[in-house]
C-alpha positions as CSV (number, residue, x, y, z in Angstrom):
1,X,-220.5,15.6,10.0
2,X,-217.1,16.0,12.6
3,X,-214.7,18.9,11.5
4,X,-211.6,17.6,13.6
5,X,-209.4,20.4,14.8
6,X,-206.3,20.5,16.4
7,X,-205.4,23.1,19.3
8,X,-203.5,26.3,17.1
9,X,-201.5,29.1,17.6
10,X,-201.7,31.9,15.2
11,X,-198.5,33.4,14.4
12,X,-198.7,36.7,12.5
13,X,-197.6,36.3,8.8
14,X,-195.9,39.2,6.8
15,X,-196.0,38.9,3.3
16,X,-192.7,40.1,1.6
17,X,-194.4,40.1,-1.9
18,X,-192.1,39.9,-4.6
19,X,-189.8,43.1,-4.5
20,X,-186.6,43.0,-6.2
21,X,-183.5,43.8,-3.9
22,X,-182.4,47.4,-3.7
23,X,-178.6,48.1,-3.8
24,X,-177.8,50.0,-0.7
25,X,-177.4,53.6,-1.3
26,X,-173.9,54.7,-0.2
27,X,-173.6,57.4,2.3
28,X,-173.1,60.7,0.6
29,X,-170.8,63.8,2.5
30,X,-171.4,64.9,6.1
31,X,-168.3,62.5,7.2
32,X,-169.0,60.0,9.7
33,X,-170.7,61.8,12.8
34,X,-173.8,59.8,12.1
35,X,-175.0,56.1,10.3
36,X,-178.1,55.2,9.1
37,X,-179.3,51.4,9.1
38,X,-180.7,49.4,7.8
39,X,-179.4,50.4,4.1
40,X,-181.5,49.4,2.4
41,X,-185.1,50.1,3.9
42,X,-187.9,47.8,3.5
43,X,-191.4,48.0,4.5
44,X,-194.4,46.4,2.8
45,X,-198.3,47.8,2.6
46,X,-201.8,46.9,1.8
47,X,-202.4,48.8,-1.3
48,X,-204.5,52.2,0.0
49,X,-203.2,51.9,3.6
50,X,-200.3,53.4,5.2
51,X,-197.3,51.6,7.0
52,X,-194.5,52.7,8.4
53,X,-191.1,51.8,10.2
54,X,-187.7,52.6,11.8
55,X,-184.8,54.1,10.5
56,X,-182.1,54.2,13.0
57,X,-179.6,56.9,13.5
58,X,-176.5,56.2,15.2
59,X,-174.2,59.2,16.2
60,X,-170.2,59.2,17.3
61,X,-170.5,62.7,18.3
62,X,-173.0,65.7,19.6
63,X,-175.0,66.2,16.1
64,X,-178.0,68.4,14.6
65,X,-179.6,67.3,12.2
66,X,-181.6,68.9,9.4
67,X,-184.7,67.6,9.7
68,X,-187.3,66.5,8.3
69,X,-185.9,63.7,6.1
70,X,-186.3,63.8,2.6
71,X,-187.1,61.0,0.0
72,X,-186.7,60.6,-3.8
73,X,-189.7,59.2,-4.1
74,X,-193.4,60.3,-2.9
75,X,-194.6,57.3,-1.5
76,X,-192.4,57.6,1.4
77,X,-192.4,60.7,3.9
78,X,-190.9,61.8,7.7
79,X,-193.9,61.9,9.6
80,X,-191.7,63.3,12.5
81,X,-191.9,60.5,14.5
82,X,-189.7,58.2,16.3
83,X,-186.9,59.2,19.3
84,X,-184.5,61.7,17.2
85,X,-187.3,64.0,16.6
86,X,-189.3,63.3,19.7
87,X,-186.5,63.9,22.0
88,X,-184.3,66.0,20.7
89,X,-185.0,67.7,17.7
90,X,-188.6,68.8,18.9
91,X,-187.2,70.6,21.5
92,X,-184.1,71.7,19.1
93,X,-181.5,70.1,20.9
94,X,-178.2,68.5,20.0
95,X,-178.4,64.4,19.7
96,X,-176.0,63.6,22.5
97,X,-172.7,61.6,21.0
98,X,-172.9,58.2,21.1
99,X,-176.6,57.7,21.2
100,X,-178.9,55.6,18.9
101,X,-182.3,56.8,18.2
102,X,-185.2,56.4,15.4
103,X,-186.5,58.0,12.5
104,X,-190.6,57.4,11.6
105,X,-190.5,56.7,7.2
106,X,-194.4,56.3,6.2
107,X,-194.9,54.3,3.1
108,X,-198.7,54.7,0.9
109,X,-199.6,54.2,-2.5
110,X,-203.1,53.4,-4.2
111,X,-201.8,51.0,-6.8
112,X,-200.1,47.6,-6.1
113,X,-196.4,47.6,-7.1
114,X,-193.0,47.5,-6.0
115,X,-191.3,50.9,-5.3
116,X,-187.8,52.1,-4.8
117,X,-186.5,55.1,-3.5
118,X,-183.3,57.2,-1.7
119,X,-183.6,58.8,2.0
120,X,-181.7,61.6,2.7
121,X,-181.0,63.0,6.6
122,X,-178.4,66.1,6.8
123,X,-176.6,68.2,9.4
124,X,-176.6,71.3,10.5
125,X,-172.9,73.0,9.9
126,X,-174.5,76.4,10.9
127,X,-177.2,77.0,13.3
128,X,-178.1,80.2,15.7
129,X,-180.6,80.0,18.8
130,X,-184.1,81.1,18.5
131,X,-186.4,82.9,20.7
132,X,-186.9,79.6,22.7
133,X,-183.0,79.0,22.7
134,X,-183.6,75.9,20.6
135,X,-181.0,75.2,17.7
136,X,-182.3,76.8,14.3
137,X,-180.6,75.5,11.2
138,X,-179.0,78.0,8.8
139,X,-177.1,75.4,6.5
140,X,-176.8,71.5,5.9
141,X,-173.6,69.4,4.5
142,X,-174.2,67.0,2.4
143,X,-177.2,64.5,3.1
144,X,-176.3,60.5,4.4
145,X,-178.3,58.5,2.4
146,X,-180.2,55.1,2.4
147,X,-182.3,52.7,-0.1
148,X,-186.1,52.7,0.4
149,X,-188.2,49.7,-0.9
150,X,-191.7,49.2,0.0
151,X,-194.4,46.8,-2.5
152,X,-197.8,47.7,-1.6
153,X,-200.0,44.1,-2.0
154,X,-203.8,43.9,-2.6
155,X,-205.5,41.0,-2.2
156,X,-208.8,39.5,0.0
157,X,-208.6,39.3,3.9
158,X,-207.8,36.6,5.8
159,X,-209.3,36.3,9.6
160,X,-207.7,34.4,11.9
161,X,-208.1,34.2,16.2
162,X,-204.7,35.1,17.9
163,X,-206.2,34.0,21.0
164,X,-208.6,34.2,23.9
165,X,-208.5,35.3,27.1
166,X,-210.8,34.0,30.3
167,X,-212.8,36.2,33.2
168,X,-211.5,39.5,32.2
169,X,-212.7,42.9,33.2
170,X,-213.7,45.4,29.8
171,X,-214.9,48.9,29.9
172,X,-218.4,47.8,30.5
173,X,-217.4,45.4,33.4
174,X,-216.4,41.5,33.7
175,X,-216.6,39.5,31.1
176,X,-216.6,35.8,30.3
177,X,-214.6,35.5,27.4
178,X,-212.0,38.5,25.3
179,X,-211.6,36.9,21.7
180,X,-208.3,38.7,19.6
181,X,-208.7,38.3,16.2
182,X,-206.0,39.3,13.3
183,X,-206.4,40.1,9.9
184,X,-203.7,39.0,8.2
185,X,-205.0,39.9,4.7
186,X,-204.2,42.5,2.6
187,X,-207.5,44.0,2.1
188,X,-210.0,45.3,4.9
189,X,-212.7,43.0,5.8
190,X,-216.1,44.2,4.3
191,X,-219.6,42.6,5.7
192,X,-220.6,41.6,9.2
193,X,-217.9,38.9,10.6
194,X,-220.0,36.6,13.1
195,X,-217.5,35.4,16.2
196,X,-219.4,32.1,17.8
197,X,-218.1,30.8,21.1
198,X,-218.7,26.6,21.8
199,X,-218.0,24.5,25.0
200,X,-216.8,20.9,24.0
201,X,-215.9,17.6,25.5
202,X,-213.0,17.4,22.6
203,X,-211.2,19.6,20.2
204,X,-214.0,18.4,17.2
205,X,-216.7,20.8,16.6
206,X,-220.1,19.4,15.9
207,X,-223.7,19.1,16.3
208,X,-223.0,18.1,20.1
209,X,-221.3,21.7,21.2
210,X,-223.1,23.8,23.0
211,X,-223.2,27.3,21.4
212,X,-222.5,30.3,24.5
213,X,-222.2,33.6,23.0
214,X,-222.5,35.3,19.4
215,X,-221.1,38.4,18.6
216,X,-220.9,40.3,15.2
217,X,-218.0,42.9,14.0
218,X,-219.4,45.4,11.5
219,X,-216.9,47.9,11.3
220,X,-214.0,46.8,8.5
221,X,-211.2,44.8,10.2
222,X,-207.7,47.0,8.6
223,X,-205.7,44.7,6.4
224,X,-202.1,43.4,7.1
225,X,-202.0,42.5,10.3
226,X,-204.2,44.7,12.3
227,X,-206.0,43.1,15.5
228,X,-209.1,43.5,17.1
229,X,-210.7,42.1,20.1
230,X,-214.1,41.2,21.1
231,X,-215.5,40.7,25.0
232,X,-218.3,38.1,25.1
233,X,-220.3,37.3,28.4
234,X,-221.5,33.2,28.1
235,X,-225.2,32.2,28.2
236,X,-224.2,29.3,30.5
237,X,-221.2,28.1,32.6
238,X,-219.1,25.0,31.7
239,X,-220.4,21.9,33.0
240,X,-217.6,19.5,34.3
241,X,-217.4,17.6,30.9
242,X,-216.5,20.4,29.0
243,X,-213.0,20.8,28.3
244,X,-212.2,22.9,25.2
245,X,-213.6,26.2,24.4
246,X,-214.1,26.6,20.3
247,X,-214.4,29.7,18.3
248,X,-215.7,29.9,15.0
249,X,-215.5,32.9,12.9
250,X,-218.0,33.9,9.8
251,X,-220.8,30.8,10.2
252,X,-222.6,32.1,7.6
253,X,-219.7,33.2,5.0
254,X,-220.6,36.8,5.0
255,X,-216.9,38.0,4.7
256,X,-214.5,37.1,1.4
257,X,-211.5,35.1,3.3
258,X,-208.7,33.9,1.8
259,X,-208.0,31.0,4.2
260,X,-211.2,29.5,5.5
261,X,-208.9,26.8,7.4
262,X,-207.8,28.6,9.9
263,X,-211.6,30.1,10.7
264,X,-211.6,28.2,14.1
265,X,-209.8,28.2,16.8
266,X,-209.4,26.0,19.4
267,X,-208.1,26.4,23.5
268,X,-208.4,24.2,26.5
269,X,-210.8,25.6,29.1
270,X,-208.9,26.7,32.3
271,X,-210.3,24.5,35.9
272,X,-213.4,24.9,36.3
């Protein structure tokens, strides 16, 4: 029995879920040395997993701020990341006028759901130097403030191959083959996931293939969106008649997948 196939590229899908639209929360005092964007904030999860994005400050003039942010709502904390903090802040320093930088909002929750929150970032209107000489904040105007929406999805894994790779070297030395695989599920892959490599005259894989390396990934693949990648030496080289490369993930259906279509991948071998 012939399972026809036609050469794919994977593109990574982010599901939105089914949040309602936040109204953007208007900026509150601390006149117009800095913006905040995007108003409102959106960021989706796997539900028990942590993701996180940019918010982007944008100053007219030299500015302090008051860190860390603050949120109305748990799920979302300032993990101190990103280029205001990094850069500037960390070494308690002025933001330069007229310079955009980043803010690092983490998002978790346990439960599935859609939640909704405010952000609030201050400045400093009073400050002295410490011992270091960095800026130490003695009082904060009123916060600028932005919209926070995040939904937090559960659901099975779904393994895909981004792609593969030819004659590569890995940290144990050259290898035939370097298979990246995605899941873009949002639930974290549980059982052994069998990756199975096939030379082929055509893009059809069948009893005719000829199988050249087997690999299994125990450790749980992270849900929504997170890669992997797996080096695989080949038992034998291509003969000239073989043309197409297949891989085939989870032969024996020991991993829950919620797309079993897109389980093989196929890619024209390079000369040979």
């Amino acid at each position: 029995m012939k399972r026809t196939l036609a050469p794919i590229g994977v593109a990574l899908l982010i599901a939105l879920g089914s949040a309602q639209s936040v109204a953007a929360a208007p900026p509150a005092g601390g006149g117009s040395s800095f913006t905040l964007s995007p108003n409102p904030f959106s960021i989706t999860a796997a539900v028990g997993w942590y993701a996180s994005g940019l918010v982007t400050v944008s100053t007219t003039k030299s500015v302090a701020l008051a860190g860390p942010a603050t949120s109305s709502d748990p799920h979302f904390d300032d993990i101190n990341g990103g280029t205001c903090w990094s850069q500037y802040l960390a070494h308690g320093q002025k933001i330069p006028a007229n310079v955009v930088c980043s803010i690092s909002i983490r998002f978790f929750s346990a439960t599935a759901g859609t939640f909704t929150g405010t952000l609030s970032v201050s400045e400093c209107t009073k400050w002295h130097l410490g011992p270091t000489g960095a800026i130490v904040c003695d009082k904060a105007a009123a916060p600028q403030r932005i919209g926070l929406t995040a939904t937090a999805m559960t659901g099975l894994p779904d393994m895909t191959v981004l792609g593969v790779n030819f004659d590569v070297v890995g940290p144990n030395g050259p290898a035939d083959y370097l298979v990246a695989l995605i899941n873009q599920g949002w639930h974290q892959t549980e059982g052994p996931l069998w990756v199975d490599l096939y030379l082929s005259a055509d893009n059809v894989l069948d009893d005719g293939d000829v199988a050249v390396a087997s690999t299994v990934v125990n450790p749980g693949i992270p849900p929504a969106g997170a890669g992997w990648t797996v080096l695989l030496n080949g038992s034998t080289d291509p003969t000239p008649t073989d043309l197409y490369l297949i891989v085939e993930l989870d032969h024996g259906r020991m991993v829950e997948d919620s797309n079993r279509d897109n389980n093989i991948f196929v890619t024209p071998l390079p000369p040979h």
